[in-house]
N, C-alpha and C positions, 0 to 999 in steps of 0.2 A: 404149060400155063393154062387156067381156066378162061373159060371165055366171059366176058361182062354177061351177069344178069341182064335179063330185057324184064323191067318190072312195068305193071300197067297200072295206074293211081286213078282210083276213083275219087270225086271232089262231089261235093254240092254246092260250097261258097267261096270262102275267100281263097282256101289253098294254102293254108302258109307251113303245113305241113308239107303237102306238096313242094314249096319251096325249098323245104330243111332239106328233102330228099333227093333235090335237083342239084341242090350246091353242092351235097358231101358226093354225090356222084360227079360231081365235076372238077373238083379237088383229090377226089382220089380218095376220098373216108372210105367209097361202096364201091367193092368190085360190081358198078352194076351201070346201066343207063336208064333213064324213065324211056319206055318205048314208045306209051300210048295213056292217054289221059282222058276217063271221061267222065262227062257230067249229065247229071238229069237235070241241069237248071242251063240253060240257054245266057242268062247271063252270068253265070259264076264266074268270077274273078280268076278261079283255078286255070281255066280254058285260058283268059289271054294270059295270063305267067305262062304255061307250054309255049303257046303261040310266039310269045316273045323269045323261049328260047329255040325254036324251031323243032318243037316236040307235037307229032298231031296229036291234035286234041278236038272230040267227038262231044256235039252233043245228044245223047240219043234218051229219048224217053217216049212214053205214047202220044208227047206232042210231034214229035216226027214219026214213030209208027204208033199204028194206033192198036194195032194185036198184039198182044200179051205175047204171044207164041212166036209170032215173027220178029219180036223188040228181040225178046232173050237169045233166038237163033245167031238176030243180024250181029248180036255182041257176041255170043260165041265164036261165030266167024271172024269177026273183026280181031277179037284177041288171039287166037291161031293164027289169023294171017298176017300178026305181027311177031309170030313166034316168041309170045309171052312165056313167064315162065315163073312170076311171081305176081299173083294181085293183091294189091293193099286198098286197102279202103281209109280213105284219112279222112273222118269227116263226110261222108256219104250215107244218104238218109234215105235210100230205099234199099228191102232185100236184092240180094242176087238168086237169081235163074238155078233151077236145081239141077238144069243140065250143064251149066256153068259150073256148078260147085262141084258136080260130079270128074267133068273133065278136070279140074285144078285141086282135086282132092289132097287137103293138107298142104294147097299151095294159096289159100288165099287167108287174110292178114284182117284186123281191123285194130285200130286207134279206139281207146273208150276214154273216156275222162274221169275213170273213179275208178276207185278201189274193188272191181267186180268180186267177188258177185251185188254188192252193194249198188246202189243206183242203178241198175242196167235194165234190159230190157225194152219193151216196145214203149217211143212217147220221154223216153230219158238220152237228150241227147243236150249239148250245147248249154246253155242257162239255165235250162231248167235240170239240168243235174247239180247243178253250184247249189242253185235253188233251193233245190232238197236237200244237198249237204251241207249249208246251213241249218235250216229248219230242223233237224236233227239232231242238232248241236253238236256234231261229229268234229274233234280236234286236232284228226287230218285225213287228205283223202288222196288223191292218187291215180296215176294212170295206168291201166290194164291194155295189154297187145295178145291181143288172142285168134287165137283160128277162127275162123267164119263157118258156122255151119245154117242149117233150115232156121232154130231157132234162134232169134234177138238175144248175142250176149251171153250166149251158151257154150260157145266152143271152149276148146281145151286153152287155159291160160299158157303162156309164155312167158312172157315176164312182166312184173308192175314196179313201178315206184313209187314210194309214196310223197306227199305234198304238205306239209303244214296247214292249219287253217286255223288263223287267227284270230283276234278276239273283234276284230272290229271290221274282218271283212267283210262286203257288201259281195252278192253272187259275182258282179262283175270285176271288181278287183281278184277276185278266187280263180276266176276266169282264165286271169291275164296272168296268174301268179301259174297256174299249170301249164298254159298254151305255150309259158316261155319252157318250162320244162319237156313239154312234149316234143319240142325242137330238135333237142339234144336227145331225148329215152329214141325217140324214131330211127335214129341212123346210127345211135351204139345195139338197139337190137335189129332192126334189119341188116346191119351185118353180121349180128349171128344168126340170122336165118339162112343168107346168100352162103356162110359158110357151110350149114347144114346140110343144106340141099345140094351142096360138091355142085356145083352148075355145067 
């Protein structure tokens, strides 16, 4: 029998991907456990969801170190000496450490809100991707799960689905119409990646 995934989520705000991930691990969707949770926003909502469920959860950015060089170390460390083994990014607004990316090569993950390669890259994140896919006039749009590499939005796709977009949506309703979908796409493909990876 395989042993649970130890996956480590990184968050900037609310988490509620975060959550999708916590529950289907807790029911049994994910052979896996969230191990370790962290955030570059000191208050991010993400942190007390772990917290509540008894998941550590970090806050580390250069408001607690303030060298570039020793931030990236201490979360390398941190994620090893939780014996991570998959990181996801759900919603996490700054790059990772290339000696992070280096050690989890082809093990780390991101959540995008559109149909990449369309909307992505640096500065397209959150609202302001709905925003654009609007303005656009684009008729639907979609979420993309791809590898994390150096550049914003580049890595190799995984899987997308796509999302309608209606005639009368406003960015925030388009929002609310994907974020529900990203719920469900996150833990029917991180279980095919936990598969992947034979853990």
């Amino acid at each position: 029998m395989c042993r649970l995934a130890n996956i480590a989520v990184f968050a900037s705000h609310g988490g509620s991907d975060l959550q999708a991930i916590m529950d289907a691990c807790a029911d049994g969707r994910l052979a896996a456990k969230v191990a370790l949770v962290i955030s570059n926003n000191s208050g991010a909502m993400a942190l007390q969801r772990a917290k509540n469920a008894g998941i550590p959860a970090l806050h580390m950015s250069s408001a607690t170190i303030k060298d570039a060089d020793v931030l990236e170390k201490t979360m390398r460390d941190t994620l090893l000496s939780h014996n991570i083994h998959i990181i996801f990014l759900a919603g996490y607004l700054k790059p990772l450490g290339l000696s992070i990316l280096k050690t989890y090569e082809n093990r780390v993950f991101n959540i995008h809100p559109s149909l990449l390669p369309k909307f992505g890259g640096k500065g397209m994140f959150g609202i302001h991707v709905h925003t654009a896919v609007i303005a656009a006039g684009e008729t639907e749009t979609g979420i993309t799960i791809h590898r994390v590499i150096e550049a914003y939005d580049k890595g190799e796709i995984i899987a997308q689905r796509r999302v309608p977009v209606l005639p009368d949506d406003t960015p925030e309703i388009l929002a609310a119409r994907v974020l529900k979908e990203e719920h469900v796409f996150i833990v029917d493909v991180l279980a095919q990646i936990i598969d992947s990876q034979r853990i």
